[in-house]
Each structure stands twice: as structure tokens, then as C-alpha cells.
C-alpha positions in Angstrom: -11.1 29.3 28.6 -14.6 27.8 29.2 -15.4 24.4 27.6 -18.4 22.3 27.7 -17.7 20.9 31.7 -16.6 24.3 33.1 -19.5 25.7 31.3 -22.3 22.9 32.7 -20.9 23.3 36.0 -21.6 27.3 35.6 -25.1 26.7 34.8 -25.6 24.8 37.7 -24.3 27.7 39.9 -26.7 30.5 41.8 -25.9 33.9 42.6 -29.1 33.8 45.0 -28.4 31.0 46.7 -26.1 28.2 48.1 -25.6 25.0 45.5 -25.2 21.9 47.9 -22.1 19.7 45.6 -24.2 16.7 45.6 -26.7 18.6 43.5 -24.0 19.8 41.5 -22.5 16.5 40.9 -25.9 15.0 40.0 -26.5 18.1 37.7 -23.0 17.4 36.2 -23.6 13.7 36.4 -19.8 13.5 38.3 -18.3 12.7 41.7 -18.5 15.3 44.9 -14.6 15.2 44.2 -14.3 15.9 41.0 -16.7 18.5 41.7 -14.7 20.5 43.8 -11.9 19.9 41.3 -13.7 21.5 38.9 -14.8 24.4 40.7 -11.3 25.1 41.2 -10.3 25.7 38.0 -13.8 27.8 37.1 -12.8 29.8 40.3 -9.2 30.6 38.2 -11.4 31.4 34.9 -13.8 33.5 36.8 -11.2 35.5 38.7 -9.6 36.7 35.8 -13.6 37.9 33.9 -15.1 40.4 37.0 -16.7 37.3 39.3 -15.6 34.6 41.5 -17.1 31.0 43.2 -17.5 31.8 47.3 -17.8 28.3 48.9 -19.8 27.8 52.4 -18.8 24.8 54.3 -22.3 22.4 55.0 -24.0 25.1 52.2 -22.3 24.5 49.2 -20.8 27.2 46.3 -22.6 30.7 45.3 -21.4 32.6 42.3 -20.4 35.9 42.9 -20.1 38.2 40.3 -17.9 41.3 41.4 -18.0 43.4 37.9 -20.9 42.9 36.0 -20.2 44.1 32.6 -16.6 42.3 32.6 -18.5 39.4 33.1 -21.5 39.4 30.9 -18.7 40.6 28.0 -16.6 37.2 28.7 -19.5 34.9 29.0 -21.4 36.5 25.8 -17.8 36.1 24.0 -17.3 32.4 25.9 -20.5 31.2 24.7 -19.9 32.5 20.6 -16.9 31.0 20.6 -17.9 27.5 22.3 -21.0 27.9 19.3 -18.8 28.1 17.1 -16.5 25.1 18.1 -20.0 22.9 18.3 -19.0 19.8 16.2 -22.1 20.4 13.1 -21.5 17.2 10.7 -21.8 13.4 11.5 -18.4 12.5 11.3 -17.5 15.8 13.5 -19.3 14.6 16.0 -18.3 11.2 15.9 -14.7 12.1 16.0 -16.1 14.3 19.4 -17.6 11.5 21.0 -14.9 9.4 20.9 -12.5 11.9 21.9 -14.8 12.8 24.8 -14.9 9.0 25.5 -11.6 8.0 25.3 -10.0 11.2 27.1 -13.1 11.4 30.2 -13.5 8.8 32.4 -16.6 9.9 34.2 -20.5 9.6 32.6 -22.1 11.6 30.5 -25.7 12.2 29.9 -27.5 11.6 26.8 -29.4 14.6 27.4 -25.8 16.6 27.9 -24.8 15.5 25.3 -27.9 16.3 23.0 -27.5 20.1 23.9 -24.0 20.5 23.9 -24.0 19.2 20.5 -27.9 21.2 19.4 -28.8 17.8 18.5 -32.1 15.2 19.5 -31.5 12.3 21.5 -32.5 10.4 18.4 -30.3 11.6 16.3 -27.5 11.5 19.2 -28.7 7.6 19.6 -28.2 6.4 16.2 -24.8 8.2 16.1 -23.7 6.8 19.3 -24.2 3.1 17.5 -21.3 3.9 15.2 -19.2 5.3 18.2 -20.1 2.3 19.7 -19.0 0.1 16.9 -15.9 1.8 16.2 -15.1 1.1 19.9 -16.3 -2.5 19.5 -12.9 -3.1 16.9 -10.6 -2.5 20.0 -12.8 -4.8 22.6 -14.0 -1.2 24.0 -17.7 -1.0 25.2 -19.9 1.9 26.5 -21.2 1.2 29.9 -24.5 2.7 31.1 -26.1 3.5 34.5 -29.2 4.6 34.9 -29.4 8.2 36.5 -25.6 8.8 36.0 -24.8 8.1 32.5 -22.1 6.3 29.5 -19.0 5.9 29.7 -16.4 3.8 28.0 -14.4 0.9 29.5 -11.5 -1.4 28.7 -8.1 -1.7 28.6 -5.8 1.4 28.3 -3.8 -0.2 25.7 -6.7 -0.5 24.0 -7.6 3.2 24.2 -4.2 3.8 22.9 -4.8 2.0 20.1 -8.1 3.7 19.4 -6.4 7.4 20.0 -4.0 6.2 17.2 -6.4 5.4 14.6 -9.1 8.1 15.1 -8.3 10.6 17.3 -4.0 11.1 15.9 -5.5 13.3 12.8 -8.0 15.4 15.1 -8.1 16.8 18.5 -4.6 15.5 19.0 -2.9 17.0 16.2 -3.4 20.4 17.3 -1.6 19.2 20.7 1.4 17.7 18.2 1.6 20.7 16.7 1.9 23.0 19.7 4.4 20.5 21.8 6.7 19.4 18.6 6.9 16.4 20.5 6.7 13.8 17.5 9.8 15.1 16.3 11.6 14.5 19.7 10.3 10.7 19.7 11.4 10.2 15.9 15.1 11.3 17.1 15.2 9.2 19.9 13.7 6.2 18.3 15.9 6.3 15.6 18.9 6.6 17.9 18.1 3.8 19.5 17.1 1.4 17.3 20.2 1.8 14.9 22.5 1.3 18.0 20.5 -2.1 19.1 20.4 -2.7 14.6 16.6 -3.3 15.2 15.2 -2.7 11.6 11.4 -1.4 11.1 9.8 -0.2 7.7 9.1 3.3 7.0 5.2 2.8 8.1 5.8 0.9 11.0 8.7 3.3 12.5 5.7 5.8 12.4 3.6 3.9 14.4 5.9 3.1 16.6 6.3 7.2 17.4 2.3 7.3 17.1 2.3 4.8 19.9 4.9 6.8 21.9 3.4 10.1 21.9 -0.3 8.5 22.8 1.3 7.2 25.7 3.1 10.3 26.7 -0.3 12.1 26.2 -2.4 9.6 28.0 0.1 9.6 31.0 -0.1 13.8 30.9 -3.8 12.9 31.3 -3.7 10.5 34.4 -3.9 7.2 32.0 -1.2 5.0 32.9 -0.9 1.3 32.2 -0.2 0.1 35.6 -1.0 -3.5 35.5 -0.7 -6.3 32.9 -1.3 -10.4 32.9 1.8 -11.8 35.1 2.3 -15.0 32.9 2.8 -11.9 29.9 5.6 -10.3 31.7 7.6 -13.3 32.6 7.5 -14.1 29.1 8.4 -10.6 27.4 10.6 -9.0 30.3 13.8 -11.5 29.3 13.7 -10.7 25.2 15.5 -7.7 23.0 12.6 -5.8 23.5 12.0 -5.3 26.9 15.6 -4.0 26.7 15.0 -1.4 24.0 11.9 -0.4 26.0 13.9 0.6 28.8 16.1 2.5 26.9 13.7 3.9 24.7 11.9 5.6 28.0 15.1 7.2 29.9 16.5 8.6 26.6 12.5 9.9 25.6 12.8 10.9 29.7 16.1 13.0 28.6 14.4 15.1 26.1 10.9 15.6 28.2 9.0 13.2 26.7 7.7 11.7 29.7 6.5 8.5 29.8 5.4 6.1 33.0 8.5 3.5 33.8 5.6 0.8 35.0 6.8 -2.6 34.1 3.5 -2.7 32.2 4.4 0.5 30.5 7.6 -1.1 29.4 5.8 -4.8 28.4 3.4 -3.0 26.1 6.7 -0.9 24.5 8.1 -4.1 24.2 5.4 -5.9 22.6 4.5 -2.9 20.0 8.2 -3.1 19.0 8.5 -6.8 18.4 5.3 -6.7 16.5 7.1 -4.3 14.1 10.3 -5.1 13.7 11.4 -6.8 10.5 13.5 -9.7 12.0 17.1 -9.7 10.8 18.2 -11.4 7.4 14.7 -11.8 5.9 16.4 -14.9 3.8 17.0 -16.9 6.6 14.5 -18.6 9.3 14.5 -16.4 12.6 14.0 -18.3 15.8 12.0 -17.2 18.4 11.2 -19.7 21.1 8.2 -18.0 22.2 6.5 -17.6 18.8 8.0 -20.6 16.9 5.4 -23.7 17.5 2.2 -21.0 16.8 4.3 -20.1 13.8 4.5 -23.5 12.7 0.9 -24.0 13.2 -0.3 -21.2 11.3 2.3 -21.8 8.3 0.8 -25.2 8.1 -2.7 -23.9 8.2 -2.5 -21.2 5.6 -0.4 -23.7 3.3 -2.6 -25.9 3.5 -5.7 -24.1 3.0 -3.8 -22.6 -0.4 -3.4 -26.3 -1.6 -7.1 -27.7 -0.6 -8.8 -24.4 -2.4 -6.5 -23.8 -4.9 -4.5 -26.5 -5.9 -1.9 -24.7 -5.3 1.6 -26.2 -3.3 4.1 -23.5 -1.9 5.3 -26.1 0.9 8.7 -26.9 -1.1 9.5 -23.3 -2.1 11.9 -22.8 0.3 11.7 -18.7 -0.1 8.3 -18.8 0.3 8.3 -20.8 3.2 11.0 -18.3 4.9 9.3 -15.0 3.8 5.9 -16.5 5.4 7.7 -17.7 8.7 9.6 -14.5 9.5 6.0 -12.5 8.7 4.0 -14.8 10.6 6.3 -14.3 13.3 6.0 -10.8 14.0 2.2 -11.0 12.8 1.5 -13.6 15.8 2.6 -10.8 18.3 0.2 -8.2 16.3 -3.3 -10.9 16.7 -1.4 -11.6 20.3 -2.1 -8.0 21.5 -4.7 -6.9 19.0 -2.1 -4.1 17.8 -2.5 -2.5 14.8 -0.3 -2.5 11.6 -1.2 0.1 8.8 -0.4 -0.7 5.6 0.1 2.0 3.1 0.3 0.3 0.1 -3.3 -2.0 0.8 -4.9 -0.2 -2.5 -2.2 -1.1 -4.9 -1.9 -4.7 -3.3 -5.6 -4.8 -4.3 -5.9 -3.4 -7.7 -2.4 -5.3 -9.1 -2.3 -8.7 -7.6 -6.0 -9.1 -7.2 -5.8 -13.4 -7.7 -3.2 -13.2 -4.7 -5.2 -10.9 -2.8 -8.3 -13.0 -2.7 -6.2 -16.5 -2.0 -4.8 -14.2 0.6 -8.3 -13.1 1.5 -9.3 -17.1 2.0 -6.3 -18.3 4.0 -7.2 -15.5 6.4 -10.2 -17.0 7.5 -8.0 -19.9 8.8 -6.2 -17.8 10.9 -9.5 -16.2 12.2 -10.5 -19.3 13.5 -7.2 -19.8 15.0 -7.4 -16.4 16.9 -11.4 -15.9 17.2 -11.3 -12.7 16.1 -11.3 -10.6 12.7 -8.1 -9.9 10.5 -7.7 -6.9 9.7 -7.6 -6.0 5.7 -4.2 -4.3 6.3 -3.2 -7.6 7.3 -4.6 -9.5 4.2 -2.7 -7.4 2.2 0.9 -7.9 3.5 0.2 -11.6 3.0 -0.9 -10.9 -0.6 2.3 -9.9 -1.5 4.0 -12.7 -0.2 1.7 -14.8 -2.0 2.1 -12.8 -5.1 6.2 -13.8 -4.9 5.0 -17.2 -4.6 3.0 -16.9 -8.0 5.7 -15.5 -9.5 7.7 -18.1 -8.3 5.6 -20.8 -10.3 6.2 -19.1 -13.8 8.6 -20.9 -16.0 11.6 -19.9 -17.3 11.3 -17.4 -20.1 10.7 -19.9 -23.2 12.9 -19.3 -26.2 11.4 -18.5 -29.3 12.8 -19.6 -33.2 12.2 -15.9 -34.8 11.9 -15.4 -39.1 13.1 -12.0 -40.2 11.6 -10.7 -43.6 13.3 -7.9 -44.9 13.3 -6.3 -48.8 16.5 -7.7 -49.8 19.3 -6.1 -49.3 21.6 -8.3 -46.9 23.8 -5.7 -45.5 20.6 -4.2 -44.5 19.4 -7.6 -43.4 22.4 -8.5 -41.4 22.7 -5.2 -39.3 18.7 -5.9 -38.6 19.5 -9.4 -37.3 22.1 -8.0 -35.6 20.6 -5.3 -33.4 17.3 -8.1 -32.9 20.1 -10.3 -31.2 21.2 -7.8 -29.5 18.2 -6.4 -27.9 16.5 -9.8 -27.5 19.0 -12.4 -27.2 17.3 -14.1 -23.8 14.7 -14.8 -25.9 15.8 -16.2 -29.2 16.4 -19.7 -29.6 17.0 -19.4 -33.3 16.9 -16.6 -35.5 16.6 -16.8 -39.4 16.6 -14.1 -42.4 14.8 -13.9 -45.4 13.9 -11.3 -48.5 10.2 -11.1 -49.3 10.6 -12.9 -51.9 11.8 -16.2 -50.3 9.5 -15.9 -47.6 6.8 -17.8 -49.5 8.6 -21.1 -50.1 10.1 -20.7 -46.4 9.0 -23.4 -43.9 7.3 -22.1 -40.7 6.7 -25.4 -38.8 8.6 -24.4 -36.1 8.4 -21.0 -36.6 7.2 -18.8 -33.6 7.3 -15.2 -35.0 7.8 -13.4 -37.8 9.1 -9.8 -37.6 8.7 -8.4 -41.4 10.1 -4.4 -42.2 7.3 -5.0 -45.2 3.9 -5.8 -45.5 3.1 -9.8 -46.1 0.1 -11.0 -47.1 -0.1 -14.5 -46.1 -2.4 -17.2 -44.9 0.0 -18.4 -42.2 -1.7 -18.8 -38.8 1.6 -17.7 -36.6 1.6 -13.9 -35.3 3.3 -11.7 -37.8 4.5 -8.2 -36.8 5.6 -5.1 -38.9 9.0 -3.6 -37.6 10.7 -0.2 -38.8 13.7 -1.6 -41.0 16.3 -1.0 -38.2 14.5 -1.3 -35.5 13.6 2.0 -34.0 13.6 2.9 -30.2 9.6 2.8 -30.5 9.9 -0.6 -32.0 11.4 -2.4 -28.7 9.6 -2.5 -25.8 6.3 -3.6 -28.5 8.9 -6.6 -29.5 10.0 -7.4 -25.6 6.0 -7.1 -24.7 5.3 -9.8 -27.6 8.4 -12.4 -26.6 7.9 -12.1 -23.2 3.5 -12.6 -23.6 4.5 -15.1 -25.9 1.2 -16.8 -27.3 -2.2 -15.7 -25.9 -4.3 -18.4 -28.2 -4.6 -20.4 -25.2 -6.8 -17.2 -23.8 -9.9 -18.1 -25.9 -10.1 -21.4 -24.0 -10.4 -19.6 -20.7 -12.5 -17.2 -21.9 -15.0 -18.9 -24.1 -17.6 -17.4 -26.3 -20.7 -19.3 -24.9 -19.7 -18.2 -21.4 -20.2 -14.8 -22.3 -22.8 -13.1 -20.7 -23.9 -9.7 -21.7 -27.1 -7.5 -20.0 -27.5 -9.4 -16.4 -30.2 -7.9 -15.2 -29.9 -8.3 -11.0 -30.5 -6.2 -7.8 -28.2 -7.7 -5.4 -24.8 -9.1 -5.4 -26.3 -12.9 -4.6 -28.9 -12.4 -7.1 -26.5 -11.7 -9.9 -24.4 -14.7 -8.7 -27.5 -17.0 -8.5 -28.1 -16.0 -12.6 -24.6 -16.6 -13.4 -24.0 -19.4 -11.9 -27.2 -20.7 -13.8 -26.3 -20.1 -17.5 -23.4 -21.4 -16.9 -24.5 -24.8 -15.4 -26.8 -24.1 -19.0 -23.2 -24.5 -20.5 -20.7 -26.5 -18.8 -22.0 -29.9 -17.0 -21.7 -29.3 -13.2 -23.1 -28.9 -9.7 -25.8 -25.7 -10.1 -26.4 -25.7 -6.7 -23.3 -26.7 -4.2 -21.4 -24.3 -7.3 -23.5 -21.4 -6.4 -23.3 -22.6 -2.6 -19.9 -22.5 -2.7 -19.4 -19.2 -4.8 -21.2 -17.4 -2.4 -19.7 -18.9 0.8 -16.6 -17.8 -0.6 -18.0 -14.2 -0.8 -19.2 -14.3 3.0 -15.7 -14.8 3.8 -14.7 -11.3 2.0 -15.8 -9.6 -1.1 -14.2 -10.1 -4.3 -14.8 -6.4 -5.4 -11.9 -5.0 -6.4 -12.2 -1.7 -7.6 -13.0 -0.2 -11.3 -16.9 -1.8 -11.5 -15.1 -5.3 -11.0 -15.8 -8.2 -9.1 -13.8 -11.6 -9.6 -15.8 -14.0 -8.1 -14.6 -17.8 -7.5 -16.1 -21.0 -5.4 -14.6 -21.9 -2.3 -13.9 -25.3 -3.5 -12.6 -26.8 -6.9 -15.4 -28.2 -8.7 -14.2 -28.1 -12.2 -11.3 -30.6 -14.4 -10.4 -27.9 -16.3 -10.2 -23.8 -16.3 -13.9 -22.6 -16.3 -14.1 -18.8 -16.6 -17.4 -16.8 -17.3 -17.6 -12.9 -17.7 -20.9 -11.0 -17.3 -21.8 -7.7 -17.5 -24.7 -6.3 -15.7 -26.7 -3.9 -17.0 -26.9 -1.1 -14.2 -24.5 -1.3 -11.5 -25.1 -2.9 -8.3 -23.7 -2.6 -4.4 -20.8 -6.0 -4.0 -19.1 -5.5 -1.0 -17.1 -2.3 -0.7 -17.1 -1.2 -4.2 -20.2 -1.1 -6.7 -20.0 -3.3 -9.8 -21.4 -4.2 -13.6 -18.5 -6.5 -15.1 -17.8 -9.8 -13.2 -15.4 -12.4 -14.0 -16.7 -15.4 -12.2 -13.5 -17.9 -12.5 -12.9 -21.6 -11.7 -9.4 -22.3 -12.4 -8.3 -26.2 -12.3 -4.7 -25.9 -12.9 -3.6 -22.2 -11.0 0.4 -23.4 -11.0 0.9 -23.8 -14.7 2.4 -21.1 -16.7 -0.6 -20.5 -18.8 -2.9 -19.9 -15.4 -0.2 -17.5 -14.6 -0.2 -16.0 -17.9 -4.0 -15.6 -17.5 -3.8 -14.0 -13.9 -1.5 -11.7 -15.4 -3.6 -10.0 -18.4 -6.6 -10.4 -16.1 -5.3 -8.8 -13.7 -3.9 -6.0 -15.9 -7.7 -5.4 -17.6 -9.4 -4.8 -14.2 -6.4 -2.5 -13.2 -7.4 -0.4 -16.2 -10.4 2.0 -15.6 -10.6 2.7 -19.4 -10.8 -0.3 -21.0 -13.1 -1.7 -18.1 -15.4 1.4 -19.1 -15.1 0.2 -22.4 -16.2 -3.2 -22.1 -19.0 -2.3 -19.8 -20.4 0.0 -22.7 -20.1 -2.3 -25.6 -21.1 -5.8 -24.1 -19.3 -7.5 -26.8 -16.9 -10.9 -26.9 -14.8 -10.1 -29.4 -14.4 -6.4 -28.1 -13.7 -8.3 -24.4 -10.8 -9.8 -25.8 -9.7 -7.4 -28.3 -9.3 -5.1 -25.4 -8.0 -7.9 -23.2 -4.9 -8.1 -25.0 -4.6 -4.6 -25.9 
């Protein structure tokens, strides 16, 4: 079969006359060896379509062709088919590119390139910056020489890596297909792992066989990690790891999966699997000499940080503390090596724990600083939900209520109501009285919670009421649990405060609406207009605060405010944030996050922006008493 080389290196070829291989290397921009590498295997493609290559030694290689028709019918057919294979969208050829990159070590030509893929050298330029890019992420660069070409260099592990995120779904699925060989490595792996009781999550057992058949791929292909950093072997070859590695290999060997047995090969096994593993009982403190003093480090840094920005203190929750160490421990071998960690759940992460997501999104940049490079979002996420637990962990215990029931009158009817309300709801009943409509007027509701009434009161009392069916029906439940366990929202209205309400914000750009926020409400509340808006946006620069549904939850970097500060605004058209477009923002400056009523806050908050509806509904009617109708809905 003719691909792009074979078929470059045919053009180059004469049937009139001797081609020197320097002037076929130079038209091919590759070596004289690989040169007469490749004329081999168009000799075996031309052999079998009527013609052949005759080589002349000190004259070079002629093209012979021996049955014409046979030959012009195979080219003509060649050429259709390679037409048709010609990559014709942007991200086709991007995916190209870097599989032409990463899988061929020698240089290509821009102009090649251009008309293998019928495109200008502009156009081929500007997509080459996003190959480029892409590459940048795994510390890969293109190299250029003038009069030969670009090429990529870097580490092979690094390649790997690459292969795995772009190239896995593309041209070497087609190869996974036809081989079956992920299957192979899955078996194996699992094998192995359960008789060493190493433990990995569902996603990062994937990667894991990813990583394995890249490597058996990329050794197929000549690429073999031969050499790694010395003072990196010493220190991975004694561990668990190293171990598995070894046995991972022979028993992959076993099956044909072949894979290099360089003591590199094995390091870089080793060093994917420890940054995977989860590490044994996840409620106890794991030691590992060589990660445990960075570990302590970066624990103190993100804690820390959480307590300076947020006023926040985790460093006596002892779960916390544990479920952070054991992540951080495995997540130090990930920055270590620059290996990747998907994570599969990132979206949801994002949409329902948004506050712990953008505390999470904050701490990170302390570790960026530590490590001089990026985290990854993937990243951000796994530590949201750790974070999340430790929110959680701050709520109080569920508050008992004293509940009044009103029924008609009859007390056997009455009774068996109280009844099956104790029953349902007993961990949330302090006290719970009965009364008939009638004595519910002279009844005293000082320290009355609720009322839950099977008739219709009308009453000037200012404590919620709620109609009930008069025996409690199934629908009737889970709207009684939702009220005891959201116990009063009253406290809402001073968070979100009429007069920092602001409907039809009319900005361009995510700093410009910030700027106008931030304005009426220094209009409002007495503070700082400018190091608040400094800080709000420094806080954005760090990673947006978009998080899906046309909403953005802004916050400052510091705490400026003594008490909970929270403004909503709602622009008129939509605008561009960060990754996601938005129109309703909910710019908050929380004093107090650890009390119960903060958490009570995050909660609803965080359950409005989660719903596309009522966000949609707020945008459209730009109204504070429809904002927190709907927020409570």
C-alpha cells in the first residue's frame, strides 16, 4: 500500500534516468540511509503492480516499469484512495500532524506538508501553532532546520503521554482494534495487581493499560525508553513498584505483548503505577519515605492557603487531613513525572460543589508555585471533592425541631397522624404537640418551629406553616424531610439583599462587567472599590469562576468584608468568562464560610446554578423577589 513517504519518494524517481540518493534524500528531506530503506519497501510494492526500482552503484535508482497498464491501474487506484484518506477538516489535520510528529522522527517540509494535505503554507502555519501548543503541555517542541525541515523533540515518556491523550481515539484505535491487544493487557494487569493487592480506580486501571499498549506500540516502532536520570532509579528501583513492573512485563511478554525490559522501561512502569494506585486503607496515614516531607509541605501549603482566603480551618479534622495526605501522596509522583490522570467525573465536580471547586481552584495555585508548572483541571477536581467532605464536615448536627400538629378534631385521627410524623421524622423532632383547629388560636407558638396543619389556617403567625394530607401520604414525605432538614431559610434574605440586586448590566467583557459590579456595590456597602475589584479579578486570573448554565460565581482573593456580602447581577446579553459564556453572576464575599448558615447558603446556591431552568428563568425576568422565590423552589 502507498502512503504519503513511499508515494514522495516515487515522485522523485525517473524512468529516463539515474536518481543520485543524495538528491533523493534532499527531495524527501531524509537521510541517504533511510533512503535506501525506503526504496526497499517501494521495490516490494512495485513488484507486486507491473514495475520495479533497478539501483546502479555510484548512479543511483531508475524506475522501471515492466507492465504498463498494471501499473498505471495501481497508481491511478493508489492515488484515489490516498485523496480520499487526505485529512479535510482542522481538527483532522491536527490529529495528522501530531500523529505524523510523534510516530516520524525525521523532518518534514512545510511545503510537503502543504500538498499532501491540498492546503497553503499559511493555512498549514497557523495550524501548526496549535500542534505546537498541544505539544507545549508535554514539554515537546518542534525543532526547525533550515533546508531540511520540523521535527518534534523530547522525552519518549513524554511522547507517550501525548499518544495517550490525542492520538489513543484516532490512528491508534484502528491498530487496537486489529491486534485486540488492550484486552491482553487488561487480563494481565488485573492478574497481577490483585495478587500484589495493589488497588487502582476504574479510570486509572485504564490508563494504566493505555500507558501499556503505547509502550508496546512505540517499542514495535523503534521508540524505546533506554535511558533515565540515575539519582531517579536509585530511588524508585527498591519500592513495590519496580517489583510489579517486572512482573507486569514477563507475564505481558507471555501473552505477546512485547514490551522493552530497559531498566528505564521498568522505572517509568513503576512510576505510572505508584502515581495511580490508591494507597491501602484510605482511613489511615500511608508512609512513604520518599514522598512524605513534600507531602507535608504541600498539605501545609494548601491548608493554609484555605485558612488565609477563606477563613476556613481543616488542620484539626483529622479525616480531612488523612484523605488529603494519602492524595497528595500519589499526586506528588503525578507533578513528579508530569503523568497524567483523567478524571471522569471533572463536570459533575464542577456543576455540584462549585464553592469547593473554586477553593480547590485557589489552593492550586500554591502548588503551581511549588512545582513551576500548570495543574491540570483534572487535578483541581479530585481535590474538590476532598474539600467538598471537608464542608460537609463543618455542618452541624441535624437541629431538632419542636413541631405543632393541627388537625380537625377527631383524636383517634389525630393520634395515628402524630404517630406516623414520629415515625417518619423522629431524628428531627425535638417535641411534637397536637391540636384541633379550633384550639390552635389560643395555642402558644413561642417556641414553635413548624406547624404541619391537614386544614387550611388563616393566621398572622410569622413561623412556616405547611398543609399535609390527613395521614400523611407517600407524596407528603420527602416535602416534610426537605423542610426539617432546610430548616429556616430567613437568614437567605441577609445574604442576598435587595439593594445588591442588580438587574440589566450592560458589559462587553468579563473585567468590564466586574469593574460595574464591583462599583454599585461599593455604591451600597462601605468598602475598598478598588483593591475589591483588584482582588476580584486577581482571583479570576488564577482560574475562571464560570461554571456552566450562564453562571459565574465570582469572589476576591482576599477577605475584605465583616460580614457575608453577596451581590447577584444579571447581564443583559451574554458575554465570553473563561470557558463558558455568562449573563447571571453571583459575585460573593463570604465572612463566616464554616458556620452552618454559610453552609446552608453554599448548598441552595449551589443547587440554583446546577439547574438550567430556573437559571433560564431568572435571566429572563430580572426580578428579586422571582430570584429568591425560585432560589428556594
Amino acid at each position: 500500500m502507498l502512503d504519503a513517504k513511499l508515494a514522495d519518494l516515487l515522485e522523485g524517481l525517473s524512468e529516463s534516468e539515474y536518481v543520485p540518493s543524495q538528491a533523493l534524500a534532499g527531495h524527501c528531506g531524509i537521510s541517504d540511509r533511510t533512503v535506501r530503506t525506503r526504496v526497499q519497501e517501494l521495490r516490494e510494492e512495485l513488484e507486486r503492480n507491473g514495475a520495479t526500482i533497478e539501483s546502479r552503484q555510484r548512479y543511483g535508482y531508475r524506475l522501471v516499469v515492466q507492465d504498463r497498464q498494471k501499473y498505471q491501474i495501481w497508481l491511478k487506484d493508489e492515488h484515489a484512495r490516498m485523496q480520499e484518506a487526505v485529512p479535510n477538516t482542522v481538527e483532522d489535520r491536527f490529529h495528522y500532524l501530531l500523529a505524523l510528529f510523534l510516530r516520524d522522527e525525521n523532518y518534514h517540509k512545510i511545503e510537503t506538508l502543504s500538498e499532501t494535505l491540498w492546503v497553503s503554507t499559511k493555512t498549514l502555519s497557523n495550524e501548526l501553532r496549535q500542534v505546537e501548543f498541544a505539544l507545549g503541555h508535554y514539554y515537546l517542541t518542534i525543532e526547525r532546520k533550515p533546508h531540511y525541515g520540523m521535527r518534534v523533540t523530547g522525552s519518549e515518556f513524554d511522547k507517550r503521554k501525548c499518544c495517550m491523550d490525542y492520538l489513543m481515539q484516532s490512528c491508534y484505535a484502528e491498530e487496537r482494534a486489529k491486534t485486540k491487544l488492550t484486552p491482553r493487557i487488561g487480563e494481565v494487569l488485573l492478574d497481577v495487581i490483585l495478587r500484589q493487592r495493589i488497588k487502582f480506580s476504574e479510570a486509572a486501571f485504564q490508563n494504566i493499560v493505555s500507558y501499556l499498549y503505547i509502550a508496546c506500540l512505540r517499542g514495535r516502532e523503534g521508540n524505546v525508553i533506554r535511558q533515565a536520570p540515575e539519582n531517579q532509579q536509585l530511588r524508585v528501583r527498591n519500592t513495590q513498584e519496580y517489583s510489579v513492573a517486572q512482573t507486569l512485563v514477563q507475564k505481558l511478554r507471555e501473552v505477546e505483548v512485547e514490551i522493552a525490559d530497559t531498566q528505564a522501561e521498568m522505572m517509568y512502569i513503576a512510576v505510572f503505577i505508584a502515581g495511580r494506585r490508591i494507597l491501602g486503607d484510605e482511613s489511615k496515614l500511608q508512609a512513604n519515605p520518599v514522598v512524605t516531607k513534600a507531602v507535608n509541605e504541600l498539605s501545609a501549603l494548601l491548608l493554609d492557603c484555605i485558612q488565609r482566603v477563606y477563613n476556613l480551618n481543616f488542620r484539626e479534622n483529622l479525616n480531612v487531613r488523612i484523605a488529603l495526605y494519602n492524595h497528595l501522596a500519589t499526586f506528588h509522583i503525578r507533578m513528579m513525572y508530569g503523568i497524567p490522570m483523567p478524571n471522569p467525573i471533572l463536570d459533575e465536580v464542577k456543576q455540584n460543589y462549585p464553592f469547593a471547586f473554586a477553593i480547590a481552584q485557589r489552593a492550586m495555585v500554591e502548588l503551581e508555585q511549588f512545582y513551576q508548572r500548570k495543574i491540570p483541571e483534572d487535578e483541581t477536581g479530585y481535590f474538590a471533592i476532598i474539600l467538598e467532605m471537608a464542608l460537609e464536615s463543618l455542618k452541624e448536627n441535624i437541629e431538632k425541631k419542636n413541631i405543632l400538629l393541627v388537625c380537625m378534631t377527631g383524636k383517634s385521627s389525630s393520634r395515628f397522624l402524630a404517630f406516623r410524623f414520629r415515625n417518619e421524622f423522629e431524628v428531627y423532632i425535638n417535641r411534637l404537640d397536637v391540636c384541633s383547629m379550633y384550639e390552635f388560636e389560643q395555642y402558644d407558638l413561642h417556641d414553635t418551629d413548624y406547624v404541619f396543619t391537614t386544614v387550611p389556617l388563616h393566621t398572622a403567625a410569622k413561623i412556616p406553616i405547611y398543609e399535609i394530607s390527613n395521614f400523611l401520604d407517600e407524596s407528603d414525605i420527602p416535602q416534610v424531610r426537605r423542610k426539617l432538614e432546610q430548616g429556616s431559610v430567613d437568614f437567605l434574605r441577609r445574604y442576598y439583599r435587595q439593594e445588591l440586586f442588580f438587574p440589566h448590566i450592560q458589559a462587553g467583557t468579563r473585567e468590564e462587567a466586574l469593574r460595574q459590579i464591583c462599583h454599585q456595590m461599593a455604591q451600597v456597602y462601605p468598602m475598598p472599590e478598588e483593591e475589591f475589584c483588584a482582588s476580584v479579578l486577581a482571583r479570576e486570573q488564577m482560574g475562571g469562576t464560570d461554571f456552566g448554565n450562564n453562571v459565574a460565581i465570582p469572589h476576591p482573593e482576599e477577605c475584605f468584608v465583616k460580614e457575608n456580602v453577596v451581590c447577584v447581577a444579571i447581564l443583559d446579553k451574554p458575554i465570553r468568562w473563561s470557558a463558558n459564556t455568562v449573563q447571571l453572576v453571583i459575585l460573593a464575599a463570604i465572612y463566616d464560610s464554616a458556620s452552618a448558615q454559610a453552609q446552608k447558603f453554599y448548598q441552595l446556591t449551589s443547587s440554583l446554578i446546577s439547574d438550567r431552568v430556573r437559571v433560564k428563568r431568572i435571566i429572563a425576568k430580572q426580578e428579586y423577589e422571582h430570584f429568591m422565590k425560585l432560589l428556594l423552589e
